[in-house]
C-alpha positions in Angstrom: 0.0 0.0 0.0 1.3 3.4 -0.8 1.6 5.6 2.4 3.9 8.4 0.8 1.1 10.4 1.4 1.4 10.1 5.0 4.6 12.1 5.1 2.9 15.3 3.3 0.6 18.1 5.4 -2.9 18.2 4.0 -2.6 21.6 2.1 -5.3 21.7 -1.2 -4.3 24.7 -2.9 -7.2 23.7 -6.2 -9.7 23.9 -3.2 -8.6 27.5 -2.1 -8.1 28.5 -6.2 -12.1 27.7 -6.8 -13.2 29.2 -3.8 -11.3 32.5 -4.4 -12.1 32.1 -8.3 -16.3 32.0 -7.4 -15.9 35.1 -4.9 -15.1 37.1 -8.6 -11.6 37.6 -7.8 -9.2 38.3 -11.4 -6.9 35.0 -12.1 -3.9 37.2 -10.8 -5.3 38.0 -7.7 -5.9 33.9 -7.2 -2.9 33.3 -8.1 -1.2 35.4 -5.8 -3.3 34.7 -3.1 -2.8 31.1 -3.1 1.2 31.3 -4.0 1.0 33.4 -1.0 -1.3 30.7 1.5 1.1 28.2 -0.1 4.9 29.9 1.0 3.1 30.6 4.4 2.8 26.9 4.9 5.9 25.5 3.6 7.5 28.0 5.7 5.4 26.6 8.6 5.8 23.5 7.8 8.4 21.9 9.5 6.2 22.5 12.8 3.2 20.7 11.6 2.4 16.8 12.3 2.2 14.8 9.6 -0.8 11.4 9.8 2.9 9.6 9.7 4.0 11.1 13.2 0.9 11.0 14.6 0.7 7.0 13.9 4.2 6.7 15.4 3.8 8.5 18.5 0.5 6.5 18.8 2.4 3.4 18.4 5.0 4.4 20.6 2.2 5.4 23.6 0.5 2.1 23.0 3.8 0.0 23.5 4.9 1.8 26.5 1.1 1.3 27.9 1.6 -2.3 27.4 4.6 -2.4 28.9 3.8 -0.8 32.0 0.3 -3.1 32.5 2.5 -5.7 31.9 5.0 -4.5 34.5 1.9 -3.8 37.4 0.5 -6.8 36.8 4.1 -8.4 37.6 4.5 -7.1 40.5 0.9 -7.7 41.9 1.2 -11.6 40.6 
């Protein structure tokens, strides 16, 4: 299964294009707009959480979980 896009923030600039585009805005101003959106976020994006971290620190809390049931129930048996 391809997971690549697990790496990538969820950033739709089409979405933003059509939504400015049907508020009557000229093709330049879309276009600047959404080249602007877009800079602002890969500028910001090296603090966002990708689905990729979030599974791994989800992973990481469940093993550790595990690990310290098992370890309670060790020392209560």
């Amino acid at each position: 299964m391809d997971r690549s896009w697990y790496d990538e923030p969820v950033f739709d600039t089409h979405a933003i294009a059509r939504a400015l585009a049907t508020a009557d805005l000229t093709p330049a101003q879309v276009d600047a707009i959404t080249d602007a959106v877009r800079q602002a976020a890969e500028h910001e994006q090296r603090d966002l959480v990708t689905r990729a971290d979030l599974y791994r620190a989800l992973l990481l809390q469940t093993g550790i979980l595990i690990g310290a049931g098992i370890a309670v129930l060790r020392l209560l048996g």
